[in-house]
N, C-alpha and C positions, 0 to 999 in steps of 0.2 A: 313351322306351320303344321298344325294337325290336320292327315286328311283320313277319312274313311274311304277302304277298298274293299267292296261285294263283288261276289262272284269269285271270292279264293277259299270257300269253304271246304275245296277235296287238295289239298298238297299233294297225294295220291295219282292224282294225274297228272302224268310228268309235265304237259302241256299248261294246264289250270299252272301249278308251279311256274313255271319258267316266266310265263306272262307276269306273274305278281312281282317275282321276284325280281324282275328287270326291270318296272315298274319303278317298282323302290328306287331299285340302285341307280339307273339313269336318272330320275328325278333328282335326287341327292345329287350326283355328279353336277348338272347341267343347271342346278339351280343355286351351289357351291355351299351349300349348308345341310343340315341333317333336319329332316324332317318327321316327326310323330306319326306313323302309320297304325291305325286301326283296325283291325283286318274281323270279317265275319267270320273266323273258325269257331265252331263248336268247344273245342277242347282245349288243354293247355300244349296235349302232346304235337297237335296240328300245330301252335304257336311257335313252341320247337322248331318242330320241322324248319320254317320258313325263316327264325332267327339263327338255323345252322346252314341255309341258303347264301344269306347276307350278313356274315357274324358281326356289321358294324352298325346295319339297321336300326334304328327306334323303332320295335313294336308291341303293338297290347291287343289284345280280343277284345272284343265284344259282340254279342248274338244278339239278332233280333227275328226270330223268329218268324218271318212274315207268316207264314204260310201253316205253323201251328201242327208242325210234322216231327219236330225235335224232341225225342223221350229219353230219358233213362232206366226207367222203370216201368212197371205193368202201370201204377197210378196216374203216373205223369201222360201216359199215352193212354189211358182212358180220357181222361183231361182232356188233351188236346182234343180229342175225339167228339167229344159230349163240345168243346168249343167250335171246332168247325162245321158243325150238324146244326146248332143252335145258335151261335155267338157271332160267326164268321164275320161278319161287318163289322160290330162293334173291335171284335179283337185287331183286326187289319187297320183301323183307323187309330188305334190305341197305339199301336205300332211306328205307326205313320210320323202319328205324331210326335211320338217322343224321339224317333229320327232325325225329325227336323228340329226341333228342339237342340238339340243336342251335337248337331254337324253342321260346319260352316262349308268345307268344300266333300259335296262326295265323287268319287269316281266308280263308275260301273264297269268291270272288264270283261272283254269280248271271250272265247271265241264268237259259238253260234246260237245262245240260248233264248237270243230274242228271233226264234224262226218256229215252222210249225212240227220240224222234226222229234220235238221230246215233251209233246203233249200240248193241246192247246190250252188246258184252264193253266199251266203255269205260263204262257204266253200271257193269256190275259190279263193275271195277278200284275203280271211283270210290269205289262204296258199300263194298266190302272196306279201301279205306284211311281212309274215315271211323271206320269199325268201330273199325280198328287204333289209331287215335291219340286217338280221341276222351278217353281217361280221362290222357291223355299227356300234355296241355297244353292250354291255352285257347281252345277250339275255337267260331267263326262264322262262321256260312251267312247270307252277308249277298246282300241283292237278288235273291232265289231265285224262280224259278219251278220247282215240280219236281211230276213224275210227270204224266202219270196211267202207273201201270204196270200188268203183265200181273199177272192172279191169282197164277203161279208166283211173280213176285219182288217180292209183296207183304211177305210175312212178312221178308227179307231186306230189303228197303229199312226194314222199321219198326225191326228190330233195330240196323243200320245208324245211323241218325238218333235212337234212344232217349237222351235225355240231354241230345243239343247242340242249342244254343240256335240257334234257326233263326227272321229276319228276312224273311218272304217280302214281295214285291212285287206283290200283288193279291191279293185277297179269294179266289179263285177257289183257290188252293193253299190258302191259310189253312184253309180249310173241308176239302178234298181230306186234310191232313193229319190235322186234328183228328177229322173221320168217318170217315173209309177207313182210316187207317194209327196211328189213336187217341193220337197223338202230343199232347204237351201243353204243347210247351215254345216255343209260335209266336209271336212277334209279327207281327202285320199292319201292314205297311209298304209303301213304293212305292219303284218303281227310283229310285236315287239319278242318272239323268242327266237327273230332273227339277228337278234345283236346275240354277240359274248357273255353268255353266263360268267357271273363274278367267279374269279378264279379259276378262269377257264385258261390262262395262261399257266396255269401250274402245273409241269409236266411230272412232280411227283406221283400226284391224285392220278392224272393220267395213265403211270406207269404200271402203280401199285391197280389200279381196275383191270388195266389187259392182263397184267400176272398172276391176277387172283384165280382168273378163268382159262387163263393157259392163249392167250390169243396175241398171234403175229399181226403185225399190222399187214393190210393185205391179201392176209391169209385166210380168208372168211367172209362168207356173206351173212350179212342179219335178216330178219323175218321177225314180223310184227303181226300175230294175227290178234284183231281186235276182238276182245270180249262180245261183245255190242254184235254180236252172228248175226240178230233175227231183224237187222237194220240193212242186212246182205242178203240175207237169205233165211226162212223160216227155218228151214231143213236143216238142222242140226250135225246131221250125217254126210250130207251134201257138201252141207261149206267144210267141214275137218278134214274130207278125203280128200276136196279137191287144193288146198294146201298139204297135204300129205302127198297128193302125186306133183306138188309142183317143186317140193321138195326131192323128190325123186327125181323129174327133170332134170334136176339145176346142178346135182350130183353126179348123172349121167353126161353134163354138158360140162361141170369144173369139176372133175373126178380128185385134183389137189386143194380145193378148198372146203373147209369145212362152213357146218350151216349153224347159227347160231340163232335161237329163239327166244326173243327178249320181249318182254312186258314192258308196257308205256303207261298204263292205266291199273290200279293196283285196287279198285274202289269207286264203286259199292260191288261187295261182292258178287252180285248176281251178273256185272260189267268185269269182273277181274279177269284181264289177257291172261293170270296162265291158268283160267279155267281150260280153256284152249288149247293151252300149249300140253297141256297134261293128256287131253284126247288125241291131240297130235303124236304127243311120246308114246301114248298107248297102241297108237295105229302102222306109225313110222317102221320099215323095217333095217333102215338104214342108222341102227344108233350110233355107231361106232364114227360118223361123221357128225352127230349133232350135238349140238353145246344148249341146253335148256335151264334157263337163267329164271329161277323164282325165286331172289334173294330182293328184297325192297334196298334200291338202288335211291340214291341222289339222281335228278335231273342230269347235273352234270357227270354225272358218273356212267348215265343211262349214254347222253352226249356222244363221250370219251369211247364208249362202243360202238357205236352208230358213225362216228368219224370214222375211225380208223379201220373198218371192214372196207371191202372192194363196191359193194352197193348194198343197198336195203329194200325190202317189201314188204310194203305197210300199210294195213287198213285203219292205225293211227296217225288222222294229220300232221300231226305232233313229232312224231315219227319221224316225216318226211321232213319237216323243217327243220329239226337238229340235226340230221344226217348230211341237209345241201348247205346248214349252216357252218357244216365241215367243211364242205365243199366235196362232197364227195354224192354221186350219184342216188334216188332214190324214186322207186316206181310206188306210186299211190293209187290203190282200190279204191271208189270210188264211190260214195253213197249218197253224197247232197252237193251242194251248188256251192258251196267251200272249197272243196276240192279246187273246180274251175278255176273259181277264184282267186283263189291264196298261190296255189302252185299253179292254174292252165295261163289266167289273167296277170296276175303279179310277178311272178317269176317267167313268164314265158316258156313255158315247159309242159304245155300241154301233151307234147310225145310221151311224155313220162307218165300220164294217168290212164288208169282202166277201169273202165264203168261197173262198177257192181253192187246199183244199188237195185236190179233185179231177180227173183230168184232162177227165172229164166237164163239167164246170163250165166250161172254158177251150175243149172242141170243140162244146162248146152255144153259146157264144157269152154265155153265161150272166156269166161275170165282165165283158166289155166291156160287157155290158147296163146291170148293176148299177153299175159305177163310173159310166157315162153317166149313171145316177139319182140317184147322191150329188154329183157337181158339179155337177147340176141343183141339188138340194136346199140344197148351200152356196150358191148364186148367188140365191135365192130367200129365203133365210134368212140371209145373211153377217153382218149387224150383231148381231144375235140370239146366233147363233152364237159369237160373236167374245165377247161378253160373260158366255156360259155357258161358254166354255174358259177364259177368267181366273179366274172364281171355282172351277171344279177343279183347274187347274192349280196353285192356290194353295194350296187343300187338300193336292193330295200334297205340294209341297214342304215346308207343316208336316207332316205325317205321314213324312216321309225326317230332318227334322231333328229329331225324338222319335229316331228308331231312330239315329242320330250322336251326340247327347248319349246313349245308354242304353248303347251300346257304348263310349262312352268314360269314362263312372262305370265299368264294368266293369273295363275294364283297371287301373284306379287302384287 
């Protein structure tokens, strides 16, 4: 069966990756055949990437432009330009169409892009071509976190979403959709980058990552500061220092473990983690403990790190899920209602998150405070700890493989 998968256009982000690529690969398992995947990457190199994810996968690109943003050239993005000033209708429908035309099943992947945190006109785009295709073909909202939205674009998002079968990843939407936007068609599900990356059992790949970087299992904590600052904090100076004193901390508190600073998000540059980590190297006076990773990484490779460290601190969600997908501990900064969600609601770990999606929070000192309290509270509780994220951990990845088997009776 061919299916088409949007919302895999950045491989780049470890998170965007891992969701696709588990996608695939559990489908194919659970439905005991290989399956045609179509994937919206730009390029052939993005193609790559995701066929060296799942080297047994079927896949092809194809681009469709919604949105009239994709250039290569000075001409081509005049184009689009002179198109969405004048043409915008026309071209969005032109699009539409030959989507549906051309796809019997699509699926749309979560995480949170149907919410009002990364612009409202692409919200709207978004909800306008769910509208449009939804009675068109075989339409799923897989690993969604969506809304909370403004009173105005309630009634629109419900109409939007009325019909299609939407898979969300925390209790916290579930609810959000079925009471606010009275929708009915939910399953309650978890992100699917909580199963086993394919070849995640291979402790070669595993060995050959910790050795490349010099890292004892153990012997290290990771740190994730996300690109994405002015979503925490406007202040540019503000958020770097206060990851630069929490690294100081943490050193002062595990004087035998080293700190390592790893990128989750590699893209679009102006979001790239180690723009970050770079002001961080710059600021840090502690080098001689820190391990600062700006080599583009495999998911599973990123993984393989994030396991085998003592805990992690991560304003990447993504972050936090391969990390307790180890089974090993991870404190999440906090910006939007995902968080709650995925880690407070789904996993039961709400001790584990700290609010920072104010900049108040970050020139209080309020977020360095807080994380100081929760690696307090892992060091003091670690075995405990350790033993209550296996047993949820395990919970969502049966509750990820109900929504993979449900989705794949469907297609048949």
């Amino acid at each position: 069966m061919k299916i088409r998968i949007e919302h895999a256009g950045n491989p780049l982000n470890y998170g965007t990756n891992m969701m696709v690529t588990n996608f695939m690969y559990y489908l194919d398992k659970y439905s005991g055949n290989k399956n045609e995947y179509e994937l919206d990457v730009y390029n052939d190199e993005d193609l790559e990437n995701y066929k060296q994810q799942y080297n047994e996968g079927i896949m092809s690109r194809k681009t469709i432009d919604y949105n009239l943003y994709y250039s290569t050239n000075i001409i081509q993005k005049i184009l689009n330009k002179i198109k969405r000033d004048y043409f915008s209708s026309y071209y969005t429908k032109k699009n539409l169409n030959e989507l549906c035309k051309n796809t019997e099943s699509l699926v749309i992947l979560g995480g949170d892009d149907l919410s009002e945190y990364y612009g409202i006109k692409s919200l709207e785009n978004e909800l306008y071509r769910i509208n449009y295709i939804k009675n068109k073909m075989n339409l799923y909202l897989v690993g969604q976190t969506i809304g909370p939205f403004k009173e105005e674009r309630i009634t629109k998002a419900r109409v939007a979403m009325e019909g299609v079968k939407i898979y969300s990843r925390d209790p916290w939407t579930t609810k959000y959709l079925q009471n606010d936007l009275g929708l009915k068609n939910i399953s309650d599900s978890r992100d699917l980058a909580f199963l086993p990356l394919p070849y995640q059992e291979n402790k070669e790949i595993e060995d050959k990552i910790l050795n490349k970087y010099n890292l004892n299992r153990e012997e290290y904590i990771t740190l994730i500061p996300s690109g994405l600052y002015e979503s925490y904090c406007p202040d540019i100076n503000i958020y770097v220092n206060t990851w630069v004193d929490i690294i100081k901390s943490i050193i002062d508190m595990n004087p035998d473990k080293k700190i390592v600073l790893l990128s989750h998000v590699l893209r679009p540059k102006a979001g790239d983690d180690r723009n970050i980590i770079k002001k961080i190297q710059d600021k840090a006076s502690n080098l001689d403990k820190m391990i600062c990773i700006y080599d583009e990484l495999t998911p599973l490779q990123a993984r393989f790190i994030l396991g085998n460290g003592m805990f992690t601190i991560t304003g990447r969600m993504h972050g936090a899920i391969s990390t307790l997908q180890m089974k090993k501990p991870a404190i999440s900064i906090s910006y939007s209602v995902k968080y709650n969600g995925v880690i407070g609601e789904g996993l039961g770990l709400k001790e584990l998150i700290v609010r920072g999606e104010k900049d108040t929070l970050w020139k209080s000192g309020i977020v360095k405070d807080e994380c100081l309290d929760k690696i307090q509270y892992i060091m003091n509780n670690y075995n405990t700890i350790l033993e209550d994220i296996q047993i949820k951990v395990d919970e969502c990845e049966e509750r990820v493989k109900v929504m993979i088997e449900d989705i794949s009776n469907n297609l048949r």
